[in-house]
KEKE-3310 file (N, C-alpha, C; in steps of 0.2 Angstrom, whole numbers, plus 5000, padded with zeros to 4 digits):
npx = (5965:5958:5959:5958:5957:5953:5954:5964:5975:5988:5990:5986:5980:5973:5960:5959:5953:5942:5931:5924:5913:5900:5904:5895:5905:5896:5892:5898:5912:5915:5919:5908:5909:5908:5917:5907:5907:5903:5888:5884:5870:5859:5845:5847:5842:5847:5855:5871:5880:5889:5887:5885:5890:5904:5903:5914:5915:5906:5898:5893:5880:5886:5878:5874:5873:5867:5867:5851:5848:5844:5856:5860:5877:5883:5892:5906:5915:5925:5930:5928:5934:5925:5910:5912:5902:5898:5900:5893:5884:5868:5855:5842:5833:5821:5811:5799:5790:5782:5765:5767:5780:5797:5806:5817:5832:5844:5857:5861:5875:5889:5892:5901:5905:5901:5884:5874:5862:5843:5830:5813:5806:5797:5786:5789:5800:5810:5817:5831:5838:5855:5852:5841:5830:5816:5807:5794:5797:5790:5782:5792:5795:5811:5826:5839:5853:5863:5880:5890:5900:5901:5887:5876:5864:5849:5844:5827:5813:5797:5785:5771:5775:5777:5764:5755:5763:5770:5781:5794:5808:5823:5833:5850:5861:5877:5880:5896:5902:5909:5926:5925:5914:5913:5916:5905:5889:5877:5863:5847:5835:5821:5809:5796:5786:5781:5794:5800:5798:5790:5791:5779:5776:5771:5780:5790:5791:5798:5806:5813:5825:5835:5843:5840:5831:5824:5819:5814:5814:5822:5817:5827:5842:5860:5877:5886:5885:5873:5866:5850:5840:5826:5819:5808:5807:5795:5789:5800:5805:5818:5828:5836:5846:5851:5866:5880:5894:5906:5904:5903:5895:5882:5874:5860:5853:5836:5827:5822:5830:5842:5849:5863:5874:5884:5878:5878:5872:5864:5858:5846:5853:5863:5878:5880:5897:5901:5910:5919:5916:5907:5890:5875:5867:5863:5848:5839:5825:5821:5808:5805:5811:5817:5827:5842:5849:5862:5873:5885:5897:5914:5923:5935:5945:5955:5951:5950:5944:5935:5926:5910:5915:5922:5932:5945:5958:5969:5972:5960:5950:5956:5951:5937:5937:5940:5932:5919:5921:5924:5910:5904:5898:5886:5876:5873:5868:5856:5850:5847:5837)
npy = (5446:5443:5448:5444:5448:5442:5444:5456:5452:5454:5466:5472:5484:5489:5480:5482:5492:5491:5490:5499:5498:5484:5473:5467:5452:5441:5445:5446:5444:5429:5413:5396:5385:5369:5358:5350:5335:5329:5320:5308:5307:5295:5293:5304:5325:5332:5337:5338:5354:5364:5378:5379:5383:5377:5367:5376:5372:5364:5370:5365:5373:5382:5379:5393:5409:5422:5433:5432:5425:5409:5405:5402:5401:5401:5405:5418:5427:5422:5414:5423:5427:5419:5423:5436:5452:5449:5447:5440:5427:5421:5412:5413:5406:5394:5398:5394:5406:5409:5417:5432:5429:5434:5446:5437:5443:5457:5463:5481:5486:5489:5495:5497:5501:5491:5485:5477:5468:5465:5450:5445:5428:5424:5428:5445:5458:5470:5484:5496:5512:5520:5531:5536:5529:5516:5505:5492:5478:5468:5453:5446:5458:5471:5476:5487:5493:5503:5505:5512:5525:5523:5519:5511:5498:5490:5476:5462:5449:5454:5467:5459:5445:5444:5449:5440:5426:5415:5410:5413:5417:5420:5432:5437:5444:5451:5466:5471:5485:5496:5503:5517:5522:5520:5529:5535:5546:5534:5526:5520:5508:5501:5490:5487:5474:5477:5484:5474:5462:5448:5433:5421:5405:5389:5381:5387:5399:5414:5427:5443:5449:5459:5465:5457:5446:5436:5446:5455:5467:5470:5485:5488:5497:5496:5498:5491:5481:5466:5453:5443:5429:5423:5407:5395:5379:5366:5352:5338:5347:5358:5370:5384:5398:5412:5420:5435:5428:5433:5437:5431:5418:5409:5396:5394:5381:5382:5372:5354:5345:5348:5346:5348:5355:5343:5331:5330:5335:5346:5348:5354:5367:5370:5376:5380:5386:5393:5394:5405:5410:5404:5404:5399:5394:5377:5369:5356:5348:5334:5332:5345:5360:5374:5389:5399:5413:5420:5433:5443:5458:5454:5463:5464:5471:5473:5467:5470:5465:5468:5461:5470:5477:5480:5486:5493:5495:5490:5502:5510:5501:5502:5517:5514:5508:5517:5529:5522:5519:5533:5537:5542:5534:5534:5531:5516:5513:5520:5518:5503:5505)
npz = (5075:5090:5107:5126:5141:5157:5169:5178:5187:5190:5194:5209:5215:5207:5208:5223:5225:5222:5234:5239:5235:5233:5221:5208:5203:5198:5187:5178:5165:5165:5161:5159:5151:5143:5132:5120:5113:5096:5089:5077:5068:5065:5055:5046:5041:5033:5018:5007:5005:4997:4998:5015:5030:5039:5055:5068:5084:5096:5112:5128:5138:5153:5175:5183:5195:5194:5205:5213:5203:5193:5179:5164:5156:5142:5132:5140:5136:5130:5114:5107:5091:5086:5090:5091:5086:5099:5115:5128:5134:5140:5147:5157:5169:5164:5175:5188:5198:5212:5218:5225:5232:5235:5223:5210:5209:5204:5210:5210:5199:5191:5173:5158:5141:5133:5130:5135:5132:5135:5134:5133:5136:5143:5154:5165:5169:5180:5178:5184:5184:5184:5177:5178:5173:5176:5176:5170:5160:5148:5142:5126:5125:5122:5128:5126:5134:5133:5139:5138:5142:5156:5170:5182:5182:5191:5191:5191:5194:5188:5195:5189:5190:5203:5210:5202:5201:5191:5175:5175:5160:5149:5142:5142:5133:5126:5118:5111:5109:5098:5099:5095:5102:5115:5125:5125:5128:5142:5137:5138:5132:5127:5116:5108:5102:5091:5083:5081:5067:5064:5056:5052:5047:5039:5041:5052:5064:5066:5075:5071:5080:5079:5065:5047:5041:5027:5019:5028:5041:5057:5065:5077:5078:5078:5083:5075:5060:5064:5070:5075:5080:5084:5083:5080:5076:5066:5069:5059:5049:5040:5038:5030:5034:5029:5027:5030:5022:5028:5042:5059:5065:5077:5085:5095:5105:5111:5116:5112:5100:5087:5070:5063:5052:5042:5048:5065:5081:5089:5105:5116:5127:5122:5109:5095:5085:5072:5057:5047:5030:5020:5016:5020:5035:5039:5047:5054:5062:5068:5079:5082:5084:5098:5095:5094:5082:5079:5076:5068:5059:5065:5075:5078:5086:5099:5114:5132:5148:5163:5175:5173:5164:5147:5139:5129:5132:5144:5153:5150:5157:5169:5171:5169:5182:5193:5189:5193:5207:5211:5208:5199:5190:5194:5209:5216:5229:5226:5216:5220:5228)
capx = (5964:5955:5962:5954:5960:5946:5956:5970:5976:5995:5987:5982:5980:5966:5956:5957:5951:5935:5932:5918:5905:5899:5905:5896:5907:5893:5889:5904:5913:5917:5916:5906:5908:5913:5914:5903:5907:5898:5886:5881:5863:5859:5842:5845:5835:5848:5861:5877:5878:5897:5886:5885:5893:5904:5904:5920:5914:5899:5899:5888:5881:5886:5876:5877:5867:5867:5863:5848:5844:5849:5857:5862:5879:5882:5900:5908:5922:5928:5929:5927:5934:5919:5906:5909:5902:5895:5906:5892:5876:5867:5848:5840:5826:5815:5811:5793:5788:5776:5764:5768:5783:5803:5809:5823:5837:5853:5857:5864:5880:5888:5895:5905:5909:5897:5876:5868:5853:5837:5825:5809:5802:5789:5787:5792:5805:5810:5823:5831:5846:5857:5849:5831:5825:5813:5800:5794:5799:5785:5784:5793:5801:5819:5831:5846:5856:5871:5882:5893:5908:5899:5882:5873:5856:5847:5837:5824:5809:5794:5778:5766:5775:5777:5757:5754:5768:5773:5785:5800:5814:5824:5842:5853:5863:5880:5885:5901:5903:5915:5930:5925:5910:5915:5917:5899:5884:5876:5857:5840:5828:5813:5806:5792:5785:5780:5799:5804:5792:5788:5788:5775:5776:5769:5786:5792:5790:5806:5807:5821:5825:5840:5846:5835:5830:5819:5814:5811:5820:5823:5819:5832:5846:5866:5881:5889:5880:5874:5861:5848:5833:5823:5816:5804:5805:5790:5792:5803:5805:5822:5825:5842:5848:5857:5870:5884:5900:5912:5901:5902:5887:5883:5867:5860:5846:5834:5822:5823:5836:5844:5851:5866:5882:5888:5872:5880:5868:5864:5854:5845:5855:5872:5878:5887:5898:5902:5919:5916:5917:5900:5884:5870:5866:5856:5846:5833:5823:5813:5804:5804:5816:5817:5832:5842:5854:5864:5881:5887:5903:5918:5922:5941:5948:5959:5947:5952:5938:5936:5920:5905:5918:5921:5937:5951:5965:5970:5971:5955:5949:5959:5948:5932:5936:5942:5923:5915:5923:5922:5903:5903:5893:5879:5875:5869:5863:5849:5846:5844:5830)
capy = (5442:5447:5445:5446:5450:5441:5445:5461:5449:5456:5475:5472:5489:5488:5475:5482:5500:5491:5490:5505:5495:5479:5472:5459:5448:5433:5447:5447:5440:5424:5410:5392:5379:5365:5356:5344:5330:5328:5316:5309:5303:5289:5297:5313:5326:5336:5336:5342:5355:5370:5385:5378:5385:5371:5370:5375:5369:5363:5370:5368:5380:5377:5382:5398:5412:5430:5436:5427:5421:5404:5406:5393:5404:5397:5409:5424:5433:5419:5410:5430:5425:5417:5426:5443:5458:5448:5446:5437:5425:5419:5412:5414:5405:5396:5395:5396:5410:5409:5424:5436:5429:5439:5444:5436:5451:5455:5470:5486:5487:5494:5492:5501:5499:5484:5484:5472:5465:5456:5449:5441:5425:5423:5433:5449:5461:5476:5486:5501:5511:5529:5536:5538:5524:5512:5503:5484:5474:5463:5445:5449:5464:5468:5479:5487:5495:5506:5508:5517:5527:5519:5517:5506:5497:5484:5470:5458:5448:5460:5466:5456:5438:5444:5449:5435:5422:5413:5407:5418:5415:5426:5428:5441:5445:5454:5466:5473:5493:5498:5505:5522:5524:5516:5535:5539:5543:5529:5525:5514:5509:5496:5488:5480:5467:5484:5486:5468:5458:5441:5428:5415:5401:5384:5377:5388:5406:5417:5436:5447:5455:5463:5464:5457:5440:5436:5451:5456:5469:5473:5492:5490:5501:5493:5500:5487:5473:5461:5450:5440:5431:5420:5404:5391:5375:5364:5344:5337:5352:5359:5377:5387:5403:5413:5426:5436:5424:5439:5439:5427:5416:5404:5394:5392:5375:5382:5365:5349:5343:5351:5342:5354:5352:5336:5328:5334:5334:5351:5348:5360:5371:5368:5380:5378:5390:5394:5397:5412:5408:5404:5408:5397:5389:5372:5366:5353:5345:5327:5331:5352:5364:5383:5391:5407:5411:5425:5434:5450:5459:5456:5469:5463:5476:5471:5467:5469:5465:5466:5461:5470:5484:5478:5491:5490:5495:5490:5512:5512:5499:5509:5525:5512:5509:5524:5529:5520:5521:5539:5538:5545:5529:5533:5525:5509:5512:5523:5512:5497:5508)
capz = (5081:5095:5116:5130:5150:5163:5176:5179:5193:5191:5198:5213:5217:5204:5214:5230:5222:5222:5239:5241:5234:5233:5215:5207:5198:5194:5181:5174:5160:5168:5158:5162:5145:5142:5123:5120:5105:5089:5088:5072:5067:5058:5052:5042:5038:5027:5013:5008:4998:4999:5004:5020:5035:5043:5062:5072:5089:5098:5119:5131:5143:5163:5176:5190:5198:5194:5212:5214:5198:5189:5173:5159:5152:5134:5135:5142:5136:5127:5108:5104:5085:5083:5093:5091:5091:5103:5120:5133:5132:5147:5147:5165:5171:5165:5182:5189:5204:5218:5220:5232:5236:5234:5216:5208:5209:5203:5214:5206:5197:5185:5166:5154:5135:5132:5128:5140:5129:5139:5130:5140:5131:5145:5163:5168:5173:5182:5175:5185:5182:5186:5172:5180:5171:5180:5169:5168:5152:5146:5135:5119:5124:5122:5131:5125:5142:5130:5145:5136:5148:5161:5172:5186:5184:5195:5188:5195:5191:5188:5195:5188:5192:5211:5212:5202:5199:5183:5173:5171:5155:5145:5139:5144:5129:5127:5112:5113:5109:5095:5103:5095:5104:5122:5129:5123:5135:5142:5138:5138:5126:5125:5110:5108:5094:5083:5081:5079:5064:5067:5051:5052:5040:5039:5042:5057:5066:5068:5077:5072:5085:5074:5056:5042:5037:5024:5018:5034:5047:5064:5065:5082:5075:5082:5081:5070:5061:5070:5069:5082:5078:5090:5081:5080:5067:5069:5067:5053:5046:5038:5038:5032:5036:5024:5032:5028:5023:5032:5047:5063:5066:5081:5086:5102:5104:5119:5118:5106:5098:5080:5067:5060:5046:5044:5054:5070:5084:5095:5113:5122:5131:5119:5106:5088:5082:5065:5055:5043:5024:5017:5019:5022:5040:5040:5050:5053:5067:5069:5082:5086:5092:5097:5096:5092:5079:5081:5073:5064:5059:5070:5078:5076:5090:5106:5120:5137:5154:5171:5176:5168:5161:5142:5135:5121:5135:5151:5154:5151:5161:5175:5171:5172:5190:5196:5188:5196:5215:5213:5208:5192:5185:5199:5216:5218:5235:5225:5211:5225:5232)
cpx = (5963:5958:5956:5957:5955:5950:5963:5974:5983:5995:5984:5980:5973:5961:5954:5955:5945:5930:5925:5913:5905:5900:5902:5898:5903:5892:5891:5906:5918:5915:5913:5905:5909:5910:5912:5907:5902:5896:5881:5874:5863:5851:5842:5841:5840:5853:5866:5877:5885:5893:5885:5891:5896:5905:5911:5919:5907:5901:5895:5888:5880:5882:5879:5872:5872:5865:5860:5845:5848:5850:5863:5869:5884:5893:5900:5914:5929:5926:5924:5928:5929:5911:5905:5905:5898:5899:5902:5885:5874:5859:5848:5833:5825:5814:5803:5792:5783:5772:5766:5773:5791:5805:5816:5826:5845:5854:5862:5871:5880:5891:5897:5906:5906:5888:5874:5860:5848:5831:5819:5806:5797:5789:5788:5799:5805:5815:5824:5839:5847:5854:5841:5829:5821:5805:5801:5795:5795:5787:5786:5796:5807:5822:5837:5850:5866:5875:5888:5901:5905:5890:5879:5866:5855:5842:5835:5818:5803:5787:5770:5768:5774:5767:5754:5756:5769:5777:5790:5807:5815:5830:5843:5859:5870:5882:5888:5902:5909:5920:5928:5918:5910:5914:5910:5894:5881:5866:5852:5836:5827:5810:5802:5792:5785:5787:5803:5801:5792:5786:5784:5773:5775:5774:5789:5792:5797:5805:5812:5820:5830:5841:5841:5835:5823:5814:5810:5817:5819:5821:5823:5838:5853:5871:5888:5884:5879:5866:5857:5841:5831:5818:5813:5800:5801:5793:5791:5803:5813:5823:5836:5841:5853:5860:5877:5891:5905:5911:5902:5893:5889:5873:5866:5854:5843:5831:5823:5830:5836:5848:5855:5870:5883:5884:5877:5872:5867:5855:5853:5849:5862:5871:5882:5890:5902:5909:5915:5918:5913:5894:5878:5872:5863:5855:5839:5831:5818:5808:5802:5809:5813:5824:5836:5852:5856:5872:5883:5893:5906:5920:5931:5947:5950:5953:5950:5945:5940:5928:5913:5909:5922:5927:5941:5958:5966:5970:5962:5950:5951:5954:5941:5932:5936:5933:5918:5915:5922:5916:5901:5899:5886:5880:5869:5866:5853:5846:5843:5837:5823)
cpy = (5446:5445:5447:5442:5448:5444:5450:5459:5452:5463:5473:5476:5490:5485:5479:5489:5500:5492:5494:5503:5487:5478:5465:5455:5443:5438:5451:5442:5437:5418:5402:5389:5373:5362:5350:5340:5330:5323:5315:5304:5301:5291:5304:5318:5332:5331:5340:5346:5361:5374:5385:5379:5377:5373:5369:5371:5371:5363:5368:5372:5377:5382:5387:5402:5419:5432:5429:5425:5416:5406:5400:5402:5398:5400:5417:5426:5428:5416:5417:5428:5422:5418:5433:5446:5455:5445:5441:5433:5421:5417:5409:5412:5398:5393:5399:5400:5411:5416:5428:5433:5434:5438:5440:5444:5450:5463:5474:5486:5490:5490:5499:5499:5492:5486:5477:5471:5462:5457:5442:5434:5423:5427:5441:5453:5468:5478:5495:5502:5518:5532:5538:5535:5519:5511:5493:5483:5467:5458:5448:5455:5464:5472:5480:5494:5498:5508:5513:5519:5526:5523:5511:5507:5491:5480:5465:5457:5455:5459:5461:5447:5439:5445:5440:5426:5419:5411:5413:5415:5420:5426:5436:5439:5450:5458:5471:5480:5495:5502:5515:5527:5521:5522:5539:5539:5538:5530:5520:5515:5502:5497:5483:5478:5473:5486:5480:5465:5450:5438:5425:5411:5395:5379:5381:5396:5408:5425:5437:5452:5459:5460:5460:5449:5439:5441:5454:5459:5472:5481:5494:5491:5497:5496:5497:5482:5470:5459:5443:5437:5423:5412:5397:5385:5371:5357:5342:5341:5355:5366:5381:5394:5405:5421:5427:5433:5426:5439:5432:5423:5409:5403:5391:5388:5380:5376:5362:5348:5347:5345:5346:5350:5346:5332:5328:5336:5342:5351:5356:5362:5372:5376:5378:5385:5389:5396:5401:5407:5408:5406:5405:5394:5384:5369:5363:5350:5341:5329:5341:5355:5372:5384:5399:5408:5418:5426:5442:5452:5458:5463:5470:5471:5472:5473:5467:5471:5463:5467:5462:5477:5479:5484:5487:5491:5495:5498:5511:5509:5501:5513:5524:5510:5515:5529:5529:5519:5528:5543:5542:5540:5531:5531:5522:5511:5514:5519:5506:5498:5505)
cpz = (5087:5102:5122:5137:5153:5167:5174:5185:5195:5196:5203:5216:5215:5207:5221:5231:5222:5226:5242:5239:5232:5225:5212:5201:5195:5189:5176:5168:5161:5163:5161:5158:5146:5135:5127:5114:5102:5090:5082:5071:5061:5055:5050:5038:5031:5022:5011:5003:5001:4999:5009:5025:5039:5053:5065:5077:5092:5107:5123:5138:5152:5166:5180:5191:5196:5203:5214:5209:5192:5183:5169:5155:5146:5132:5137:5142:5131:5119:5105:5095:5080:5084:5090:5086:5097:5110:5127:5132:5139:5146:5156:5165:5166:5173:5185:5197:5208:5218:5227:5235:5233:5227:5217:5207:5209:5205:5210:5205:5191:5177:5163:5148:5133:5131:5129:5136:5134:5136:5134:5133:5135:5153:5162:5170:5176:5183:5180:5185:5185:5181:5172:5175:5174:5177:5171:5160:5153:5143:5130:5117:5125:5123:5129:5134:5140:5136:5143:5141:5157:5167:5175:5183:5189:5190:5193:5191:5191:5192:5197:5188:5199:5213:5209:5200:5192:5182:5173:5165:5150:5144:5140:5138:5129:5120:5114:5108:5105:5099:5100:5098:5111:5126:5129:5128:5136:5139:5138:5136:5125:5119:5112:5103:5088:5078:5081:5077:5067:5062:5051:5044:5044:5040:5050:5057:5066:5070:5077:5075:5082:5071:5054:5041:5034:5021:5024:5040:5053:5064:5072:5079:5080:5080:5078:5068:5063:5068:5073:5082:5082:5083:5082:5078:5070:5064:5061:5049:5046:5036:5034:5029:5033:5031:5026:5026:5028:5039:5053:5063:5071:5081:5090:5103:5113:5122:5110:5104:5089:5075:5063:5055:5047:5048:5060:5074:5090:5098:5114:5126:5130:5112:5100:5088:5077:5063:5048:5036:5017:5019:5022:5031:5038:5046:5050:5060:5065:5071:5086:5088:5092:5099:5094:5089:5079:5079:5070:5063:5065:5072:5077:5080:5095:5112:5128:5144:5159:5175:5171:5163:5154:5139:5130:5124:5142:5154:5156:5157:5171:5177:5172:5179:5193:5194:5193:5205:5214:5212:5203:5188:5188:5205:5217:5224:5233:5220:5215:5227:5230)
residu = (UNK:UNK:UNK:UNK:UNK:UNK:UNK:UNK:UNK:UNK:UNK:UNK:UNK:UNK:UNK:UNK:UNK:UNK:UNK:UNK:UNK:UNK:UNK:UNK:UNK:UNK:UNK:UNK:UNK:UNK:UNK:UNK:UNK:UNK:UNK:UNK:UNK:UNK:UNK:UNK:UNK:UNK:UNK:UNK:UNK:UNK:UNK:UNK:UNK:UNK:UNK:UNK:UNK:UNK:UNK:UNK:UNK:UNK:UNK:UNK:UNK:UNK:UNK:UNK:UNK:UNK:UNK:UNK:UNK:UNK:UNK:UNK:UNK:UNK:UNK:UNK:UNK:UNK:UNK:UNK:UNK:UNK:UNK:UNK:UNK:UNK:UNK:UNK:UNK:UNK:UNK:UNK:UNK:UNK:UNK:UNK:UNK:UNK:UNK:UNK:UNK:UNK:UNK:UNK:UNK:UNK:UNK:UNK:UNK:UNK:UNK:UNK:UNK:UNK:UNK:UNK:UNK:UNK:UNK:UNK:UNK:UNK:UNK:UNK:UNK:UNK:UNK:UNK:UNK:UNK:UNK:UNK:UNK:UNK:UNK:UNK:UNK:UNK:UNK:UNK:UNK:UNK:UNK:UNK:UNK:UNK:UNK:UNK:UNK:UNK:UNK:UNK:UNK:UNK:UNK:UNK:UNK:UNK:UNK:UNK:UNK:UNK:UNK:UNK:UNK:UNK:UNK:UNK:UNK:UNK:UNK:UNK:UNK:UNK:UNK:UNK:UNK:UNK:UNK:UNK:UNK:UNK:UNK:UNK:UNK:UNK:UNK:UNK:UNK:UNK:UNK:UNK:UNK:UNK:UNK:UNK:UNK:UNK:UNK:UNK:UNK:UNK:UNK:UNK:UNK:UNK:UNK:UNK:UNK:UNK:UNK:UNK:UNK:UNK:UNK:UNK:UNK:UNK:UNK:UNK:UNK:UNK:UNK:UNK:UNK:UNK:UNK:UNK:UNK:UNK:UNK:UNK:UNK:UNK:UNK:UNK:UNK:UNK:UNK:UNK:UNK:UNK:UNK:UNK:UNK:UNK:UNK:UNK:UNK:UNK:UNK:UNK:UNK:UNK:UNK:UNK:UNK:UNK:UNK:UNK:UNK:UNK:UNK:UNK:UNK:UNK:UNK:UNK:UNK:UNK:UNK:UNK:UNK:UNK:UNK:UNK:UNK:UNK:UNK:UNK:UNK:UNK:UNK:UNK:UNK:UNK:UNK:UNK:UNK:UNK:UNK:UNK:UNK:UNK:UNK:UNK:UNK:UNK:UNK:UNK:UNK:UNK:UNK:UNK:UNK:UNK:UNK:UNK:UNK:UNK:UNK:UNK:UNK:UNK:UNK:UNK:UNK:UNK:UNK:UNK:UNK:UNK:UNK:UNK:UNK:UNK:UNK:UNK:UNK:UNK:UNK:UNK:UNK:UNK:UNK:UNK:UNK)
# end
């Protein structure tokens, strides 16, 4: 069983240690759900069959703002059990951008013991961090941001929405960092499509962004298994998803409606999660969805957060602040720059 500390409320010494720099908690692991109920449909597009994953529970995702950018968070730091190795999931945008007017921005912070994914499904970004990196991320590229024993970046929309506007949307993903690799240097690495294939079938598209479906695999390397693949069933078509029985799995509707276990209903902007056991997923749609299914080994370690620092001991978490006020992660001021 896995736990997890939002808040070290009892230490207040710890909080007010923060004090040297502006700390943004909206990009922390705060949660914003609520369950939804099951709704059953009286046209179905599947059937029952024991290799099917039943569903634990069905959330949806509340809004809030990163800085200045909206985000739909699906969960944060909670229903670990069911999630992990993944500890945060957040889709941002779609929200359309004026040219030439101010980016969206989520000014410089830091992280620790965690792997911030951002994956663009349309627009731009602009990614900078303490580690002299400073690059835009294109459509379809996908960011891993290892923070390891800790590091600041800035994010904001990019470039080519500001000269020439756009759509911006994209999902900011969280996987959480075996506890024996937490003290490891931090780093940054872009993939583009060359390193994540792309199925195309007559019945629906899917890009793995990580681990293998279909004869088909990510060459994005992770530091536990995990698996992440972006999909697209096209109308009245039925589709399932084999996975590991031992492994987590959840699935997240971006547009349309899905038709999951037990005709069971997931909206746009809702999530299933899965109880381990078996293996296939099913799912079908009437009338179209896009969605994203995503799981891997638990990670099954003692979690403890405080904000965007992601540890396995309250100590450590300590050793994450005290880091970070003594400038050892970097300064924000230069990454703001």
């Amino acid at each position: 069983m896995m736990h997890l500390l939002n808040e070290i409320s009892s230490h207040k010494n710890i909080i007010l240690s923060m004090h040297r720099r502006k700390f943004i908690k909206d990009s922390a692991i705060l949660g914003a759900v609520t369950v939804s109920p099951s709704i059953i449909l009286a046209n179905s597009g599947m059937y029952s069959d024991d290799r099917y994953r039943s569903v634990h529970r069905i959330l949806s995702a509340g809004s809030t703002f990163v800085g200045t950018l909206p985000i739909l968070r699906a969960f944060a730091g909670d229903h670990l059990d069911y999630v992990s190795p993944f500890v945060l999931f957040d889709e941002f945008g779609p929200v359309q951008i004026s040219p030439n007017s101010d980016p969206l921005k989520v000014e410089a912070h830091p992280h620790a013991g965690v792997i911030p994914t951002t994956y663009f499904a349309s627009g731009s970004g602009h990614h900078k961090d303490s580690l002299d990196y400073d690059f835009q991320i294109n459509t379809g590229e996908f960011m891993m941001f290892s923070s390891g024993r800790g590091a600041i970046h800035m994010e904001e929309s990019g470039n080519e929405l500001k000269t020439n506007g756009g759509n911006l949307h994209g999902f900011q993903i969280w996987l959480n960092m075996p506890s024996k690799f937490k003290w490891d240097d931090p780093s940054t690495v872009v993939f583009n499509s060359d390193s994540m294939p792309t199925i195309v079938h007559e019945d629906f598209t899917a890009k793995i962004v990580l681990g293998g479906l279909f004869g088909h695999s990510s060459k994005v390397q992770t530091l536990s298994p995990a698996f992440y693949y972006h999909i697209k069933l096209n109308t009245d078509k039925r589709l399932d998803i084999p996975t590991d029985p031992r492994h987590n799995a959840f699935v997240y509707a971006v547009s349309g409606d899905l038709e999951i276990e037990q005709q069971k209903n997931l909206k746009a902007h809702q999530i299933a999660l899965y109880n381990r056991g078996k293996s296939d997923i099913n799912l079908y749609t009437k009338e179209g969805a896009e969605f994203f299914v995503l799981g891997g080994q638990p990670l099954n370690e003692i979690v403890y957060s405080y904000g965007p620092f992601v540890m396995n001991t309250e100590e450590e978490i300590r050793q994450c602040i005290y880091n970070y006020n003594s400038g050892k992660m970097g300064n924000p001021d230069i990454v703001n720059q």
